[in-house]
DRENSE-979707 format. One record per residue (C-alpha): residue number from 1; residue in one letter; x, z, y. Coordinates in Angstrom, 3 decimals. Example, Ala and Ser with C-alpha at 12.3 -4.5 7.8 and 13.67 -1.06 7.14 Angstrom:
<minus>
resi:1 | resn:A | X:12.300 | Z:7.800 | Y:-4.500 $
resi:2 | resn:S | X:13.670 | Z:7.140 | Y:-1.060 $
</minus>
This chain:
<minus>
resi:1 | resn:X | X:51.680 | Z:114.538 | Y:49.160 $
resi:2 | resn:X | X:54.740 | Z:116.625 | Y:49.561 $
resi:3 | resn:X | X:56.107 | Z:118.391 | Y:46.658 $
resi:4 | resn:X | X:56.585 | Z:122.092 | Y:47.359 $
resi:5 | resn:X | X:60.089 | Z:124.015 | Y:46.086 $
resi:6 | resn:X | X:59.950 | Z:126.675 | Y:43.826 $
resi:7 | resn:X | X:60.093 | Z:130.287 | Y:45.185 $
resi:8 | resn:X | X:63.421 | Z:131.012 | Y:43.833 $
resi:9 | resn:X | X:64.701 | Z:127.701 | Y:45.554 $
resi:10 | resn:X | X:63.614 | Z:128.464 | Y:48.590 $
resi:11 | resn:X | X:65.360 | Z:131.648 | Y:48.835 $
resi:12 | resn:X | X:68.553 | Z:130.268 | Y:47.546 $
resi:13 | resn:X | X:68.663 | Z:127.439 | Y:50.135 $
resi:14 | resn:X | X:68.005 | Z:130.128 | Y:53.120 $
resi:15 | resn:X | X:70.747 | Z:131.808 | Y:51.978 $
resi:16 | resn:X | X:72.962 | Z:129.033 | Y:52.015 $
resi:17 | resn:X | X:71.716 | Z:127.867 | Y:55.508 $
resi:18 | resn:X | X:72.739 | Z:132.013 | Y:56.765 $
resi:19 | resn:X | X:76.249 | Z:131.292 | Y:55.112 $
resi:20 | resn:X | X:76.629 | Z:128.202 | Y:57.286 $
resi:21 | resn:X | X:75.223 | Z:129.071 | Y:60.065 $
resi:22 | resn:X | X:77.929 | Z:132.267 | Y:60.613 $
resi:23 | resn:X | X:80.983 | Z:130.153 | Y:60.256 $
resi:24 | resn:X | X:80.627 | Z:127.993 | Y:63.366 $
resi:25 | resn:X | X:80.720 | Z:131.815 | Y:65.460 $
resi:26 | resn:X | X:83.750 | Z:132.095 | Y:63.906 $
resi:27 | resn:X | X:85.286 | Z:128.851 | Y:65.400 $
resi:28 | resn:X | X:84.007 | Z:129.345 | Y:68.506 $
resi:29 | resn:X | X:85.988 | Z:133.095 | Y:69.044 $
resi:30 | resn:X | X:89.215 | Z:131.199 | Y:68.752 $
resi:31 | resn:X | X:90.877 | Z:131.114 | Y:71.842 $
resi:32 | resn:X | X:91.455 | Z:127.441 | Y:73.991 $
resi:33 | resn:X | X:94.297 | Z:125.483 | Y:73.411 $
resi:34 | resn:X | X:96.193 | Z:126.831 | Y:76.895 $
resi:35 | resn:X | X:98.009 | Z:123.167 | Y:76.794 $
resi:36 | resn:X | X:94.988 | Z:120.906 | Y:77.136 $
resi:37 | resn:X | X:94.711 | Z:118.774 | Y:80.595 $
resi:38 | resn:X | X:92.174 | Z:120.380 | Y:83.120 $
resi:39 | resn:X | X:90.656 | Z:117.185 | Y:85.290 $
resi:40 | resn:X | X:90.952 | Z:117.691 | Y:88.978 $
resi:41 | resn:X | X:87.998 | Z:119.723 | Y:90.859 $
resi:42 | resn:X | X:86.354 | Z:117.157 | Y:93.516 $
resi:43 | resn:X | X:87.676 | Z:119.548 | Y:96.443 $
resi:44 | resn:X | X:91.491 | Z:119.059 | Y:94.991 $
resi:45 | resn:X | X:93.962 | Z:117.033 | Y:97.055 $
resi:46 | resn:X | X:94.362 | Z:114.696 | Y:94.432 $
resi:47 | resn:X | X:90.346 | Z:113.609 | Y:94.598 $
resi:48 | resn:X | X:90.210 | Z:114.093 | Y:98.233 $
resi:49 | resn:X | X:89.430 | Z:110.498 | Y:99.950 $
resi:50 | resn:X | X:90.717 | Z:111.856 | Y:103.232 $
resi:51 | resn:X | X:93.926 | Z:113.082 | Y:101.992 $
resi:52 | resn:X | X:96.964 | Z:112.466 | Y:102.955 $
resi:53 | resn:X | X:98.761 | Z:110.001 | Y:100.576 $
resi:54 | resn:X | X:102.454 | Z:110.303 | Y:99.429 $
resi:55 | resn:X | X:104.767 | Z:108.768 | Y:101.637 $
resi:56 | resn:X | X:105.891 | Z:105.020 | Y:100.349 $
resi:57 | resn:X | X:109.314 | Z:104.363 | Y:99.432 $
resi:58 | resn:X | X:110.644 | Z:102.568 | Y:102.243 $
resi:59 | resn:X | X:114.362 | Z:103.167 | Y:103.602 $
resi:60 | resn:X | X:114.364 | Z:104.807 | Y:107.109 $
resi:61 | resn:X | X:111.116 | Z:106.579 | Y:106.909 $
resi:62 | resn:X | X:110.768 | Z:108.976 | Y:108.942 $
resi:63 | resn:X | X:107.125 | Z:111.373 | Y:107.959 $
resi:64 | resn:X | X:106.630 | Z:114.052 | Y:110.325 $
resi:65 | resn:X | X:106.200 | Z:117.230 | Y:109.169 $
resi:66 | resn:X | X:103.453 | Z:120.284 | Y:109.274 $
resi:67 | resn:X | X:99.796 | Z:119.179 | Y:110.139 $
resi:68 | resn:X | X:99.702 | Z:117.196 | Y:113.353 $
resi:69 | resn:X | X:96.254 | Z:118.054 | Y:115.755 $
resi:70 | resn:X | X:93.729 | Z:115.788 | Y:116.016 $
resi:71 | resn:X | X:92.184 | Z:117.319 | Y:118.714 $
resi:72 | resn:X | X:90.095 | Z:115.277 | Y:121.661 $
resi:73 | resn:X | X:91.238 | Z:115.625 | Y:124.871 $
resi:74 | resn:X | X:90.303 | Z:113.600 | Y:127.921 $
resi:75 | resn:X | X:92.645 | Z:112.920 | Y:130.661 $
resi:76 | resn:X | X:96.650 | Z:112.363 | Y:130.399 $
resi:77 | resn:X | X:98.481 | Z:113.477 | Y:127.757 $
resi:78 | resn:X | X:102.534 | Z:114.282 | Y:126.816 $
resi:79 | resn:X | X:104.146 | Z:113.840 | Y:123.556 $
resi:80 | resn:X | X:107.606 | Z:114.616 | Y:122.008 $
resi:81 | resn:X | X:108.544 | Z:111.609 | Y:120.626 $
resi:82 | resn:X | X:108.311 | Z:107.715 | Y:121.934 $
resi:83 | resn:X | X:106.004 | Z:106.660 | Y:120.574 $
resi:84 | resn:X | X:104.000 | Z:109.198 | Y:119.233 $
resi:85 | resn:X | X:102.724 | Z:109.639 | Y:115.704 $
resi:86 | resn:X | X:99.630 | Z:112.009 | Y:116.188 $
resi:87 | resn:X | X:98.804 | Z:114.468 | Y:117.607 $
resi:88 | resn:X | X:96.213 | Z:115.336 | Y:120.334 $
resi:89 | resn:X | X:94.237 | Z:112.358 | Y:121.678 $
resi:90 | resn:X | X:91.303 | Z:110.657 | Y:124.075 $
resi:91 | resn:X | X:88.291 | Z:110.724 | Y:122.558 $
resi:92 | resn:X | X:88.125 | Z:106.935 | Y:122.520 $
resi:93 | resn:X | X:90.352 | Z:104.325 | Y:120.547 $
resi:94 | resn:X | X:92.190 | Z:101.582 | Y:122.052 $
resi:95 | resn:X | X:91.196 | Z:98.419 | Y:120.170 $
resi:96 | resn:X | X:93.878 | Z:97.074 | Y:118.166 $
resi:97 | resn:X | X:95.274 | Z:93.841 | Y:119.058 $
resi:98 | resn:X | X:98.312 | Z:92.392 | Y:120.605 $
resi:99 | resn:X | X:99.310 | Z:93.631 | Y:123.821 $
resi:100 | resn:X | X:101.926 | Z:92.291 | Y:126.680 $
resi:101 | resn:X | X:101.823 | Z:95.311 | Y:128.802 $
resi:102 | resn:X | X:102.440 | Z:99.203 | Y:127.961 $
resi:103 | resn:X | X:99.048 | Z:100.506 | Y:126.719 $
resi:104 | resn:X | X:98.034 | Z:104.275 | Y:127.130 $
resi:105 | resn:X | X:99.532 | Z:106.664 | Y:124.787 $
resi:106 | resn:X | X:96.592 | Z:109.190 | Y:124.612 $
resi:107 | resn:X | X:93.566 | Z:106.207 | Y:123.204 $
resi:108 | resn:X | X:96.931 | Z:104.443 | Y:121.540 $
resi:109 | resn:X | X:97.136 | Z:107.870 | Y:119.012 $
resi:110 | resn:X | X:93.619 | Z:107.578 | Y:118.378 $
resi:111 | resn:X | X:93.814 | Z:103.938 | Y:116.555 $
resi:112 | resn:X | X:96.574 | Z:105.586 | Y:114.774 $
resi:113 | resn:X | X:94.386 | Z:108.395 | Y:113.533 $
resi:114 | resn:X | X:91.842 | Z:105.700 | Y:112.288 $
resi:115 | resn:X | X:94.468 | Z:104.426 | Y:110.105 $
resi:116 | resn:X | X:96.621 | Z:101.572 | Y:112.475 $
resi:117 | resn:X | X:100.064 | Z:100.553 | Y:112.521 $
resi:118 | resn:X | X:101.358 | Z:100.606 | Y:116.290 $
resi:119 | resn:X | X:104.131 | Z:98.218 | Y:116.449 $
resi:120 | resn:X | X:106.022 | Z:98.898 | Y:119.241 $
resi:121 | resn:X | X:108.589 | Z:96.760 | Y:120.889 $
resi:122 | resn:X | X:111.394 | Z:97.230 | Y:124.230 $
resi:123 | resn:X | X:109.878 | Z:95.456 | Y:127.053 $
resi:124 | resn:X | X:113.046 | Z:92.719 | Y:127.238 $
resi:125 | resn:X | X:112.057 | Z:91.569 | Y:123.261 $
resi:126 | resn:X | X:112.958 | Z:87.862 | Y:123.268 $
resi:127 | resn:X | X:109.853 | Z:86.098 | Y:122.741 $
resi:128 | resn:X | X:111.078 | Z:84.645 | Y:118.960 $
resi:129 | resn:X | X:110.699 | Z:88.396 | Y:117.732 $
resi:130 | resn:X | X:107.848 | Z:89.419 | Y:119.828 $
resi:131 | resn:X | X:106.060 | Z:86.528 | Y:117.501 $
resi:132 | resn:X | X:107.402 | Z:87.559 | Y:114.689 $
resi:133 | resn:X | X:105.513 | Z:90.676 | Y:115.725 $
resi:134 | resn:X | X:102.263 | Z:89.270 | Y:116.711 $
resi:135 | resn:X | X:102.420 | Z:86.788 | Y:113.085 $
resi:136 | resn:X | X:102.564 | Z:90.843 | Y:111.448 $
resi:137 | resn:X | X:99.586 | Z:91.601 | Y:113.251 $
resi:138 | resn:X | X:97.559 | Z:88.607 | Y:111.918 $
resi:139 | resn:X | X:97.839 | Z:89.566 | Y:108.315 $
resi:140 | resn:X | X:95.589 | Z:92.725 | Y:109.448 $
resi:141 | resn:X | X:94.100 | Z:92.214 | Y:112.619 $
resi:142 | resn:X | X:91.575 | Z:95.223 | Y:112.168 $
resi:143 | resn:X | X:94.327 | Z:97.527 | Y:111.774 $
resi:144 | resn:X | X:97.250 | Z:96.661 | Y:114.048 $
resi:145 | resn:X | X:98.477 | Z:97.477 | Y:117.416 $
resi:146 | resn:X | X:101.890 | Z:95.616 | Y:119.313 $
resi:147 | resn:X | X:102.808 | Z:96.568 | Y:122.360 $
resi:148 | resn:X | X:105.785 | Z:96.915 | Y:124.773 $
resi:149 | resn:X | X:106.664 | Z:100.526 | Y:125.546 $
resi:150 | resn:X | X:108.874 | Z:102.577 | Y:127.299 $
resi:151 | resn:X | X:111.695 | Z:104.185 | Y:125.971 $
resi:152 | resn:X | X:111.972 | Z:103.561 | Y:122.573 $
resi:153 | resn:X | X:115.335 | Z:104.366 | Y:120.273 $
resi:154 | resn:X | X:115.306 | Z:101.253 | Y:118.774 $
resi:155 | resn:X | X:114.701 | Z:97.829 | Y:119.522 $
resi:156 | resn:X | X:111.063 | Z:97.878 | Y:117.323 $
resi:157 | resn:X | X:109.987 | Z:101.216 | Y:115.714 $
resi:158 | resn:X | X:106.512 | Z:100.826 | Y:113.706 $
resi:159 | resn:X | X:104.248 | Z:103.690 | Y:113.748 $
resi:160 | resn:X | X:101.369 | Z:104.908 | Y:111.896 $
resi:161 | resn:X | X:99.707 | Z:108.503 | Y:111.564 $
resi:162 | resn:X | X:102.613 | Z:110.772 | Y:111.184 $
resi:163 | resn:X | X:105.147 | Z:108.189 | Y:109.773 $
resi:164 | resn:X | X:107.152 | Z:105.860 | Y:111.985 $
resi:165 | resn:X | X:110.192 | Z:103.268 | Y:111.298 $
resi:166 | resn:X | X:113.178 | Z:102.009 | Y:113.472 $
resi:167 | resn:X | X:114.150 | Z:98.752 | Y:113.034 $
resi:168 | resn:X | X:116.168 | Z:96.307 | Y:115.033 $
resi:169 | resn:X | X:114.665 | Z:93.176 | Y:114.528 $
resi:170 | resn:X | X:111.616 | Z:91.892 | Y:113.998 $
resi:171 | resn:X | X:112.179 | Z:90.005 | Y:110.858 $
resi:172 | resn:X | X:113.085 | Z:93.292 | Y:108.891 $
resi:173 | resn:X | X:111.831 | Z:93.468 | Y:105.528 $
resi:174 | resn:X | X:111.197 | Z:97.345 | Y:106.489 $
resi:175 | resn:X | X:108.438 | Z:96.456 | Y:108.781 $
resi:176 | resn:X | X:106.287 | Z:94.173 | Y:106.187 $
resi:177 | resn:X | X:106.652 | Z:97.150 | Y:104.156 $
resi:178 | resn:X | X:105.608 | Z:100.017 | Y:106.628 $
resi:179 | resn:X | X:102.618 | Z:96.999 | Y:107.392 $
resi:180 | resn:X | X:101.390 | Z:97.079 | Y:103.770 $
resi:181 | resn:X | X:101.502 | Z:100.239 | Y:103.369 $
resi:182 | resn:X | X:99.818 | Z:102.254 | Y:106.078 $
resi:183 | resn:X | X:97.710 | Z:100.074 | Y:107.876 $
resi:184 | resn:X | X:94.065 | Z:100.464 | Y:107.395 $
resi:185 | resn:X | X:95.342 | Z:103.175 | Y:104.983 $
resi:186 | resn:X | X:93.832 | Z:106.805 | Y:104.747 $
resi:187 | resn:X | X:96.735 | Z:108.592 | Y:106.268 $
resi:188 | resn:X | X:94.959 | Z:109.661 | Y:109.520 $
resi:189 | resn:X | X:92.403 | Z:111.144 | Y:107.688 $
resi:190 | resn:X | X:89.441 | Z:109.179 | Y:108.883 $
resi:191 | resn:X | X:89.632 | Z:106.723 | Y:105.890 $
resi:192 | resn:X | X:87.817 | Z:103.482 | Y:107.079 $
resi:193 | resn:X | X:87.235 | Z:104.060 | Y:110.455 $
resi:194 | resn:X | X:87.363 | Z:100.555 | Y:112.464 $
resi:195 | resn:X | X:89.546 | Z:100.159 | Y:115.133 $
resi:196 | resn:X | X:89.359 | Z:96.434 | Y:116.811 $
resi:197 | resn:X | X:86.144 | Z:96.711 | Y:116.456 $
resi:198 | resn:X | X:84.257 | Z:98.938 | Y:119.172 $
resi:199 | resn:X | X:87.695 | Z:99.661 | Y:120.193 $
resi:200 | resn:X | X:88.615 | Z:100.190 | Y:124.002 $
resi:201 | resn:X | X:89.924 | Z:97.220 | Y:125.967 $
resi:202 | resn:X | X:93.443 | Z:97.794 | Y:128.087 $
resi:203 | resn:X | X:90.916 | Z:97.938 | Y:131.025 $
resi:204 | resn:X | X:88.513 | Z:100.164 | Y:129.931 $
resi:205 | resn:X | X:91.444 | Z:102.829 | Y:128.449 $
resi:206 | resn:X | X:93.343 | Z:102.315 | Y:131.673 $
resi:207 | resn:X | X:90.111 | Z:103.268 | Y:134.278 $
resi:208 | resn:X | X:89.693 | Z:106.417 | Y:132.113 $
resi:209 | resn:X | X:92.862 | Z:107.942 | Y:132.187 $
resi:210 | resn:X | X:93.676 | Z:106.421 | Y:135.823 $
resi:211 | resn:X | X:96.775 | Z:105.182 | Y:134.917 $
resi:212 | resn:X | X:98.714 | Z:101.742 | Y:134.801 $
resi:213 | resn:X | X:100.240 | Z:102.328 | Y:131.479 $
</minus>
């Protein structure tokens, strides 16, 4: 059996409960500390999945700049720079692997956009560097393109979504570098997106755009 408290106790302890209870309203009037960290909203860059990351520290880089299109477009295509680093594309990939003959440019951009490195080499590449090329390409097979194109500045100039690298040999350090750090990486925006797999052959890319390159 519970004891009961005397009347005059009773009102004593409400009024100390009242006294307590007003001095927590007080606290909570004072303003926020203005210094304290605010975490990122899930629609910020910074917690984005799909955003662009910062470009690595690797001497040479060059990172294109504004927002490049990703629209589809079927049919042949012309680009400003050999060989391009975005931009509009086919609506179909080329399947990344190793290549001995120029591939197309417009299903080429498209395995860039799904997050491949496009090492391309001048046709006349003695074979020791093309190898040297093709050994690259094994270390991430779902993610990298080499192929002989056209044009080109340099010797070798490694290309991803909006970032590409000149280099004169194969066996640059650069080009392990640019490897690790873009390929299969988020930089196209389409953050693992496959691109050997269900990829277009050279045949297959070639019959749609009617063209031998």
């Amino acid at each position: 059996m519970r004891r009961r408290l005397p009347y005059a106790a009773v009102l004593a302890l409400a009024a100390a409960l009242t006294a307590c209870s007003a001095e927590p309203a007080e606290e909570a009037a004072t303003p926020a500390d203005s210094s304290a960290t605010t975490a990122a909203s899930p629609t910020s860059p910074a917690a984005d999945p799909s955003a662009a990351p910062s470009a690595p520290a690797i001497e040479g880089l060059v990172v294109a700049s504004g927002e490049l299109s990703r629209e589809h477009r079927d049919g042949a295509l012309s680009y400003d720079r050999v060989p391009p680093v975005g931009g509009p594309h086919h609506p179909r990939w080329l399947a990344c692997d190793v290549y001995d003959e120029p591939v197309p440019a417009e299903v080429a951009v498209h395995s860039l956009e799904h997050g491949a490195v496009w090492f391309t080499h001048a046709p006349d590449l003695p074979d020791d560097e093309v190898d040297r090329l093709v050994e690259l390409a094994g270390r991430n097979e779902e993610y990298v393109l080499v192929s002989p194109v056209r044009g080109l500045d340099s010797r070798i100039v490694a290309a991803a979504w909006g970032a590409s690298l000149e280099a004169s040999t194969a066996d640059d350090p650069r080009l392990e570098q640019f490897l690790e750090a873009y390929a299969g990486g988020r930089q196209g925006g389409e953050p693992g997106a496959p691109c050997r797999s269900n990829g277009l052959s050279l045949r297959e890319a070639r019959g749609l755009l009617q063209t031998d390159a």
